[in-house]
PyMOL Python script that loads the backbone (N, CA, C, O; Angstrom):
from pymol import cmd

cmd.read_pdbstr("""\
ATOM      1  N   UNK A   1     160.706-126.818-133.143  1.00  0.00           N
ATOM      2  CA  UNK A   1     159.743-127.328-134.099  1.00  0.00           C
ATOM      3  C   UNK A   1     159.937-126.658-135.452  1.00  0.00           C
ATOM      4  O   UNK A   1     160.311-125.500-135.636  1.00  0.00           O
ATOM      5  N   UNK A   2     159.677-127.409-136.209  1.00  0.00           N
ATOM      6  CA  UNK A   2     159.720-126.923-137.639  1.00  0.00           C
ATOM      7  C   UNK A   2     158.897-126.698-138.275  1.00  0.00           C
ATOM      8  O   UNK A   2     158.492-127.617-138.986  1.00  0.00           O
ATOM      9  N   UNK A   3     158.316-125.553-138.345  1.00  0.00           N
ATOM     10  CA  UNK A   3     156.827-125.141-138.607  1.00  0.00           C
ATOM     11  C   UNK A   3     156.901-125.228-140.358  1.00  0.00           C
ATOM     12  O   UNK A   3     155.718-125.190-140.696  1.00  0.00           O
ATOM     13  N   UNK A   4     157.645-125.314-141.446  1.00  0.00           N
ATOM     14  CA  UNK A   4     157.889-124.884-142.284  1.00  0.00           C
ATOM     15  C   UNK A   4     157.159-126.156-143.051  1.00  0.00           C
ATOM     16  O   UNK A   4     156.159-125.790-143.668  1.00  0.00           O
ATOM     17  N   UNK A   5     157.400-127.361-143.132  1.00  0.00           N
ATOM     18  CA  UNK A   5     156.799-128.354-143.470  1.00  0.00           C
ATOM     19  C   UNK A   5     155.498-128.756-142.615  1.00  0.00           C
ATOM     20  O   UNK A   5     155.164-129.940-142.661  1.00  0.00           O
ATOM     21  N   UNK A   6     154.734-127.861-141.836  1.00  0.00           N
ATOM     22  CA  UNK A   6     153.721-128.074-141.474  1.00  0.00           C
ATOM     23  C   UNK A   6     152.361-128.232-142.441  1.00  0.00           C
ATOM     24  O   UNK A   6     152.127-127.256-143.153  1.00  0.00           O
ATOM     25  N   UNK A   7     151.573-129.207-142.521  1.00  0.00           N
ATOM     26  CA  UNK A   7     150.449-128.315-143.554  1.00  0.00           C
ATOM     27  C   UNK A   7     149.592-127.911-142.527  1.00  0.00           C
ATOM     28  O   UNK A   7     149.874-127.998-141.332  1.00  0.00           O
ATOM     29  N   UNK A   8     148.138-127.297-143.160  1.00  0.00           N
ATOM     30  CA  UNK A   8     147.355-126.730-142.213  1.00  0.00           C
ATOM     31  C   UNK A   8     146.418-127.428-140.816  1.00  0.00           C
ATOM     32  O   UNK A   8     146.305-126.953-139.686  1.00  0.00           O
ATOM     33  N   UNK A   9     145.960-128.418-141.248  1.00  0.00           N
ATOM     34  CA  UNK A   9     145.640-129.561-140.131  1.00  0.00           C
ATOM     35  C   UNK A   9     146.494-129.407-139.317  1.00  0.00           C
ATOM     36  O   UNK A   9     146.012-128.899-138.305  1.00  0.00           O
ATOM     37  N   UNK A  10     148.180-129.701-139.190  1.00  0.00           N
ATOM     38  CA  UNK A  10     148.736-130.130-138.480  1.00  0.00           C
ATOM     39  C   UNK A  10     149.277-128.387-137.395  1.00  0.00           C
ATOM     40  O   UNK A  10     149.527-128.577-136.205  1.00  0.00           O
ATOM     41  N   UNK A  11     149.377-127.088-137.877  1.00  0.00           N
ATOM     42  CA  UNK A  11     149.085-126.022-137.469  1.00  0.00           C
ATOM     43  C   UNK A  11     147.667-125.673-136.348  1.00  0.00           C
ATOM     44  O   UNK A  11     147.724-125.127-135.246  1.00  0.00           O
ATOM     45  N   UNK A  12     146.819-126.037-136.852  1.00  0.00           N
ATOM     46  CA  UNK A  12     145.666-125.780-136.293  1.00  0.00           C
ATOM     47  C   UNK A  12     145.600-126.606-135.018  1.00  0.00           C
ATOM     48  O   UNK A  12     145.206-126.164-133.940  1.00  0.00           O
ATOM     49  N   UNK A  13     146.140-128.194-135.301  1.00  0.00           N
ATOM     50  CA  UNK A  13     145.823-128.795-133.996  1.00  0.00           C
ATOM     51  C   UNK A  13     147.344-128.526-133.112  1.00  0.00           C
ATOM     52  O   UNK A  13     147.209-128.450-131.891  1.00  0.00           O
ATOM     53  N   UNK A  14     148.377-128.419-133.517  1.00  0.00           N
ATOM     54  CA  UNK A  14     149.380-127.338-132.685  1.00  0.00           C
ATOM     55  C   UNK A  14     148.544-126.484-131.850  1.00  0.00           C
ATOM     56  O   UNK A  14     148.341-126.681-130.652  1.00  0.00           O
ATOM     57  N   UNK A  15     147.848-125.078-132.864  1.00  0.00           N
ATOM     58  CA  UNK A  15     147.700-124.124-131.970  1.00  0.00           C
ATOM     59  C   UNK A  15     146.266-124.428-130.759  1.00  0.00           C
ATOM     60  O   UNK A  15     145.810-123.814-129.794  1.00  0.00           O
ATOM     61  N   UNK A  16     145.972-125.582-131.403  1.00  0.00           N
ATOM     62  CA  UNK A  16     144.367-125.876-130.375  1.00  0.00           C
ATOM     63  C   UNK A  16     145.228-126.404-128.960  1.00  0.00           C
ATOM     64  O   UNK A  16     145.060-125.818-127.891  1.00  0.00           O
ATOM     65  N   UNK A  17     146.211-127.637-129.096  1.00  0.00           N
ATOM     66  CA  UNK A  17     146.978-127.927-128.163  1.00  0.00           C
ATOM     67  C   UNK A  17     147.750-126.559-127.145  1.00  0.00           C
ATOM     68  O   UNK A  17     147.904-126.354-125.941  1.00  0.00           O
ATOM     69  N   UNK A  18     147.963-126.106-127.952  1.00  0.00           N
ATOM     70  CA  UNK A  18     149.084-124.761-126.982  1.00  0.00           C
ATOM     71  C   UNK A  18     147.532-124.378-126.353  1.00  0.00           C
ATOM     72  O   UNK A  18     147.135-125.183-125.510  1.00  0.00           O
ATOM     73  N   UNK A  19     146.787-123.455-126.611  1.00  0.00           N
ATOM     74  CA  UNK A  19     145.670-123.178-125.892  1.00  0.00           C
ATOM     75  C   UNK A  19     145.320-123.844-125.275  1.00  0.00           C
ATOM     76  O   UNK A  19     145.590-123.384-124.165  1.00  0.00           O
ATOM     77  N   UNK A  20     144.621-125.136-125.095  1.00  0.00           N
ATOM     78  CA  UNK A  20     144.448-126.194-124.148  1.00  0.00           C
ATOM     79  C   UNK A  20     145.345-126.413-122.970  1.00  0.00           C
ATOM     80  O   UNK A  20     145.119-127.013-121.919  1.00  0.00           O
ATOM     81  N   UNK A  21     146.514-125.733-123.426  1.00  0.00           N
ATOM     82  CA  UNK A  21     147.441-125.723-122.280  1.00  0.00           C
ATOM     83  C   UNK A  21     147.729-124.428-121.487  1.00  0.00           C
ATOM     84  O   UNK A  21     148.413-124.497-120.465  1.00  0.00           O
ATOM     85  N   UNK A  22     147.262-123.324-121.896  1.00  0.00           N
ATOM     86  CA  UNK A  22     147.237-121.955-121.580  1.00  0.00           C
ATOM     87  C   UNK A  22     145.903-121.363-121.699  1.00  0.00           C
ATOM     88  O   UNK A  22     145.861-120.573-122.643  1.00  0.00           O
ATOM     89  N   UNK A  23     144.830-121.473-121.079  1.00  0.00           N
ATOM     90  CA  UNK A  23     143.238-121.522-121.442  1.00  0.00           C
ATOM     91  C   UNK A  23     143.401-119.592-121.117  1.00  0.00           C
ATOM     92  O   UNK A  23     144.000-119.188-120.120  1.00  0.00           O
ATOM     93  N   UNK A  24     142.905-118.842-121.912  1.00  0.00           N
ATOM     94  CA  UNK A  24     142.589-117.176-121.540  1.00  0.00           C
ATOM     95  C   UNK A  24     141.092-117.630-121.609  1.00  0.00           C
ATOM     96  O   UNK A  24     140.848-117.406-120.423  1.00  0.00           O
ATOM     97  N   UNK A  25     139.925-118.092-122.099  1.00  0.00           N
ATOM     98  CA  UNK A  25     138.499-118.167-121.968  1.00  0.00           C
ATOM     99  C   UNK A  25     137.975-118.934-120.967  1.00  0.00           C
ATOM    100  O   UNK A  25     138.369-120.019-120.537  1.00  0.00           O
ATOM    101  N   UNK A  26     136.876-118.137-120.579  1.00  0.00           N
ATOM    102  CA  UNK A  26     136.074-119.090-119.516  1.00  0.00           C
ATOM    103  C   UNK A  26     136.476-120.121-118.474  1.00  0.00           C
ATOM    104  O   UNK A  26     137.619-120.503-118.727  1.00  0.00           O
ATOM    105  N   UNK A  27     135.974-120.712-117.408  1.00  0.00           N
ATOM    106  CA  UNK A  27     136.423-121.202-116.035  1.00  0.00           C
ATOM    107  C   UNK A  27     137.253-122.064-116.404  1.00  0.00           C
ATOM    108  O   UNK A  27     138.428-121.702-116.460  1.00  0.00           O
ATOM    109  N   UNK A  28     136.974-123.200-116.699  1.00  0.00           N
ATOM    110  CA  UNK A  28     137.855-124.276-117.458  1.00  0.00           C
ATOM    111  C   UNK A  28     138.602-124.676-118.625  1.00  0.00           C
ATOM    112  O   UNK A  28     138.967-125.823-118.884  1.00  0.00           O
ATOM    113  N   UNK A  29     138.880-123.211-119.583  1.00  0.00           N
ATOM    114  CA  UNK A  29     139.286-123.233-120.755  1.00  0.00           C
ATOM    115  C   UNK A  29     138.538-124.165-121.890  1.00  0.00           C
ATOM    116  O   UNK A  29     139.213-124.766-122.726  1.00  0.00           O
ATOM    117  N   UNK A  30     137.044-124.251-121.866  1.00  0.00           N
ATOM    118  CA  UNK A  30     136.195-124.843-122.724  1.00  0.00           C
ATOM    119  C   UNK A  30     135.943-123.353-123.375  1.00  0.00           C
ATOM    120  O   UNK A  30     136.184-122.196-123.033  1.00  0.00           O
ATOM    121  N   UNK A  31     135.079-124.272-124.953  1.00  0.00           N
ATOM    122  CA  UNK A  31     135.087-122.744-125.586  1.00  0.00           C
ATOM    123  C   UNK A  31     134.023-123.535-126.582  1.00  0.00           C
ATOM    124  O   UNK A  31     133.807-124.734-126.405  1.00  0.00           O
ATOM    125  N   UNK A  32     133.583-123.031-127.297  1.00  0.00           N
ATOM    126  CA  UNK A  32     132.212-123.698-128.245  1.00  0.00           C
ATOM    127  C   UNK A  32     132.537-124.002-128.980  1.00  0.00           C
ATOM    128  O   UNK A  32     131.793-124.775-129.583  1.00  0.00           O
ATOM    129  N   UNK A  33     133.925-123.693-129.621  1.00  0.00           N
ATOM    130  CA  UNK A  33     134.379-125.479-131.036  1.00  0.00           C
ATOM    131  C   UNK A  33     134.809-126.494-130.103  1.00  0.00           C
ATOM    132  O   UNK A  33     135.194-127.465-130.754  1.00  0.00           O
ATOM    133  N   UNK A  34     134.931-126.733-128.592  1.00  0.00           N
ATOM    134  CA  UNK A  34     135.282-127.863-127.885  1.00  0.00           C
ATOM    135  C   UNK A  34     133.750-128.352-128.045  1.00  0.00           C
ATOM    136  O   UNK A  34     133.523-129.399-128.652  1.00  0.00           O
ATOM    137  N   UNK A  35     132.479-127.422-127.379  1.00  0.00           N
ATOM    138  CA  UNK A  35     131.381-128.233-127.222  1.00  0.00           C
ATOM    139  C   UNK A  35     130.972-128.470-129.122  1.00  0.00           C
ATOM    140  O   UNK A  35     130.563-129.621-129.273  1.00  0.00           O
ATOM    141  N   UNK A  36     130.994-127.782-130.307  1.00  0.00           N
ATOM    142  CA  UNK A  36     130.631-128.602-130.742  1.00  0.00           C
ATOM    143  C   UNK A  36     131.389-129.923-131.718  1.00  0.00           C
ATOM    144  O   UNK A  36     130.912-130.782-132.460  1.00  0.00           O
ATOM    145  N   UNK A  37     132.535-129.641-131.366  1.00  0.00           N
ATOM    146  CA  UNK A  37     133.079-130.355-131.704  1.00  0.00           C
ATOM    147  C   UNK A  37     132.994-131.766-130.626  1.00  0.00           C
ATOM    148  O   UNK A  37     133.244-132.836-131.181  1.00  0.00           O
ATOM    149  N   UNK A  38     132.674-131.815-129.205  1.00  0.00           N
ATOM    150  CA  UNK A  38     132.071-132.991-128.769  1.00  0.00           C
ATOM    151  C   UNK A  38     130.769-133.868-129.479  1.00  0.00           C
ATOM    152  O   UNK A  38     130.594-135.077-129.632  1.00  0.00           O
ATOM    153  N   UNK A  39     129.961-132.688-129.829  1.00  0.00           N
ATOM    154  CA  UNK A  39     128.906-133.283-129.831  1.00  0.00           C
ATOM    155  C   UNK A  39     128.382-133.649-131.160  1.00  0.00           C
ATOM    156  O   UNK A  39     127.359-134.286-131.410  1.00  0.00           O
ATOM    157  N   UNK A  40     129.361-133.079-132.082  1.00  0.00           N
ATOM    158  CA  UNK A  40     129.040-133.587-133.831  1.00  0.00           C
ATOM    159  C   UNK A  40     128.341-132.766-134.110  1.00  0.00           C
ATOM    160  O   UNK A  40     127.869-132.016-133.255  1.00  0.00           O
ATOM    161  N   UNK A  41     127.940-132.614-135.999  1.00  0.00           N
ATOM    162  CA  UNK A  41     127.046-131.701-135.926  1.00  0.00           C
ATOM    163  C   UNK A  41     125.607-131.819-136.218  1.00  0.00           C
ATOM    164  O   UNK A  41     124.957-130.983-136.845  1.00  0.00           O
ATOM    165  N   UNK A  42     124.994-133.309-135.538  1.00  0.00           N
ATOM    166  CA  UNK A  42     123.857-133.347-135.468  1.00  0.00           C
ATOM    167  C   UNK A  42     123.515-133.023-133.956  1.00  0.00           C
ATOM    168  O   UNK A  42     122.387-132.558-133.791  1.00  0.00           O
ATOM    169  N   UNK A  43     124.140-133.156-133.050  1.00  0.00           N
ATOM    170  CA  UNK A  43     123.838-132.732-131.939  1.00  0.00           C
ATOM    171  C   UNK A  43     124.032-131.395-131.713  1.00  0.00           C
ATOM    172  O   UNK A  43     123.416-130.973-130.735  1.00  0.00           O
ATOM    173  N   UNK A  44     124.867-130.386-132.468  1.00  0.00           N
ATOM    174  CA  UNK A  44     124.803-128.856-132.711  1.00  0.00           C
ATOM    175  C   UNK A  44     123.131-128.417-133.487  1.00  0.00           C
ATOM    176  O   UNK A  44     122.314-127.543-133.198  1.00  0.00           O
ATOM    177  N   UNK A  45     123.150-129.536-134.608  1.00  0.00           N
ATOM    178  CA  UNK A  45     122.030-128.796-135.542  1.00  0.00           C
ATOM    179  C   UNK A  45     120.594-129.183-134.328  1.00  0.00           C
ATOM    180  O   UNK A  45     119.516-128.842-134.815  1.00  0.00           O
ATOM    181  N   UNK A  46     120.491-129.733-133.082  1.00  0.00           N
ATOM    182  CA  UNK A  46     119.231-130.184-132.072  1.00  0.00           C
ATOM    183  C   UNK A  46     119.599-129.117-130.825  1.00  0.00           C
ATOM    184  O   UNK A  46     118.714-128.966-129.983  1.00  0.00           O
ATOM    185  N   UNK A  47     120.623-128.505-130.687  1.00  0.00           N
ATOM    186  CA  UNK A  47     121.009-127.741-130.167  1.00  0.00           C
ATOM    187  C   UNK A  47     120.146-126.422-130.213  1.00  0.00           C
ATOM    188  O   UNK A  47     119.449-125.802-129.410  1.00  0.00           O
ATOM    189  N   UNK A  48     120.603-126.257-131.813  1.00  0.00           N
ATOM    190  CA  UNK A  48     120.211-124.380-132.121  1.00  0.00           C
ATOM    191  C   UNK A  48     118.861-124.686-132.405  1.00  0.00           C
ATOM    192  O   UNK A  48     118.057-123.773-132.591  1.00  0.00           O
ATOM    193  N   UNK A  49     118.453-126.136-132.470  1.00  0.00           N
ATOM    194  CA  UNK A  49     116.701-125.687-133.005  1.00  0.00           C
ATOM    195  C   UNK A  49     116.140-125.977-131.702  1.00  0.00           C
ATOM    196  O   UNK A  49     114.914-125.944-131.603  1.00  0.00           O
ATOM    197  N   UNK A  50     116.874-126.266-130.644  1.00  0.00           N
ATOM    198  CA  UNK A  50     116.253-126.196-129.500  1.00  0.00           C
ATOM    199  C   UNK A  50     115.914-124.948-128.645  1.00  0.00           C
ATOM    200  O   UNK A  50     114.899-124.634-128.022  1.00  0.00           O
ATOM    201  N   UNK A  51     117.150-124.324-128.833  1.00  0.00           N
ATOM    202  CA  UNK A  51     117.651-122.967-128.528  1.00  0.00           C
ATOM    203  C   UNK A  51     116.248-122.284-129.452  1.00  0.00           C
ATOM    204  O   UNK A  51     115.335-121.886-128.729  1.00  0.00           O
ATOM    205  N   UNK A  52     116.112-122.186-130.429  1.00  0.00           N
ATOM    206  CA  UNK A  52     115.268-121.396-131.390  1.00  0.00           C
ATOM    207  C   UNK A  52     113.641-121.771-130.961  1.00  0.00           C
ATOM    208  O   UNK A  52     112.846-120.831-130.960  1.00  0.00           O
ATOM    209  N   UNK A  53     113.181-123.053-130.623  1.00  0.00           N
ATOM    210  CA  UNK A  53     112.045-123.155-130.055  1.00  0.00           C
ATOM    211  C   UNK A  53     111.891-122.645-128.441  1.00  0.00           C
ATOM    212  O   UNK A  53     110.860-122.287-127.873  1.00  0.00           O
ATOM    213  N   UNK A  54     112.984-122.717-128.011  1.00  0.00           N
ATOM    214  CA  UNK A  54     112.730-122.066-126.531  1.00  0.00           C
ATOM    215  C   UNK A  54     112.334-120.586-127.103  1.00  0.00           C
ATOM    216  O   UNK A  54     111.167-120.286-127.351  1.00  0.00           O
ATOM    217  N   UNK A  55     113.733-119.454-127.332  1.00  0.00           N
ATOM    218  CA  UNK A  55     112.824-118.790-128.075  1.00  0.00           C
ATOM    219  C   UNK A  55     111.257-118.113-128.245  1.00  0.00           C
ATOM    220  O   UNK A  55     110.646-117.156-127.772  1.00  0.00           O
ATOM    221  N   UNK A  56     111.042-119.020-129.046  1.00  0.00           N
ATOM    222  CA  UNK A  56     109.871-119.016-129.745  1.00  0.00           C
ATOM    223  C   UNK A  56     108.138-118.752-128.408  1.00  0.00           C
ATOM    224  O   UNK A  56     107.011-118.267-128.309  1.00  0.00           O
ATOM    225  N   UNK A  57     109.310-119.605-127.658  1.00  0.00           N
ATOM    226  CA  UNK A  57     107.896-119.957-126.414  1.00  0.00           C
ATOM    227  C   UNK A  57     108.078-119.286-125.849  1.00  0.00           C
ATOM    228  O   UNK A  57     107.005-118.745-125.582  1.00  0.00           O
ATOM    229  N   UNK A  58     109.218-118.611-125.132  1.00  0.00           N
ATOM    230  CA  UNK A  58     109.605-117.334-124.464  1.00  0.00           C
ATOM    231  C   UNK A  58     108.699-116.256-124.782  1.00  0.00           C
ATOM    232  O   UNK A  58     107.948-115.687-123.990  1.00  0.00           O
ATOM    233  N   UNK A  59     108.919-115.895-126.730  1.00  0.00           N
ATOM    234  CA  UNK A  59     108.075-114.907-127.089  1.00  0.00           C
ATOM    235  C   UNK A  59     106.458-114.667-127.273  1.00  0.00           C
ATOM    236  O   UNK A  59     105.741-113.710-127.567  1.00  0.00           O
ATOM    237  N   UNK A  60     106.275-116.019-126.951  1.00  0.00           N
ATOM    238  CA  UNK A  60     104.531-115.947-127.036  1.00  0.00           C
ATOM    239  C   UNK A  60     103.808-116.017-125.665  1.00  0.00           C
ATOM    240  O   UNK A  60     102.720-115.489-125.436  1.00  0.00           O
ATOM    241  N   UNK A  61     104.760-116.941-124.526  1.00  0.00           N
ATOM    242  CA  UNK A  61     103.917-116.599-123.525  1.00  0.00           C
ATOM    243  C   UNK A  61     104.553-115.131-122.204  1.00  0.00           C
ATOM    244  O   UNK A  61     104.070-114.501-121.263  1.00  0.00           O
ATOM    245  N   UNK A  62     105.660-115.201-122.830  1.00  0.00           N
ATOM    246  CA  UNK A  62     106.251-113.646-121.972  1.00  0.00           C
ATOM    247  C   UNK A  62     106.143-112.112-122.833  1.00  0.00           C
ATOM    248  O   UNK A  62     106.880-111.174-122.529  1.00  0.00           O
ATOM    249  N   UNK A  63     105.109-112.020-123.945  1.00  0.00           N
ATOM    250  CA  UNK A  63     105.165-110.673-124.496  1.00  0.00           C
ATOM    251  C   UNK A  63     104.232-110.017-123.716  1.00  0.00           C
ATOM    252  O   UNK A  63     104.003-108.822-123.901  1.00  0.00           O
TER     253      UNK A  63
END
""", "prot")
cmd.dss("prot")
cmd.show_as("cartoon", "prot")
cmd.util.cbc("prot")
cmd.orient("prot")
């Protein structure tokens, strides 16, 4: 391969591919730019404010 005329897009999804094929993280080689990159980033931004209201309820009825 001729990395030399690569631009950066085309590097990045190289090195996402090689990993996908050699997973070092977690059971199935998923990793959290796979999940949010599934889910877009309106389903990230319902995510963390979900995450943040659990949270929230955690701290008021378990203090």
């Amino acid at each position: 391969m001729n990395t030399d005329k690569e631009t950066p897009e085309e590097i990045r999804e190289r090195l996402r591919q090689e990993e996908l094929k050699n997973p070092s993280s977690g059971i199935h080689g998923s990793n959290l730019s796979d999940l949010v990159g599934g889910i877009g980033w309106k389903g990230t931004g319902i995510l963390i404010l979900v995450m943040i209201a659990g949270f929230i309820i955690y701290a008021i009825f378990f203090r």
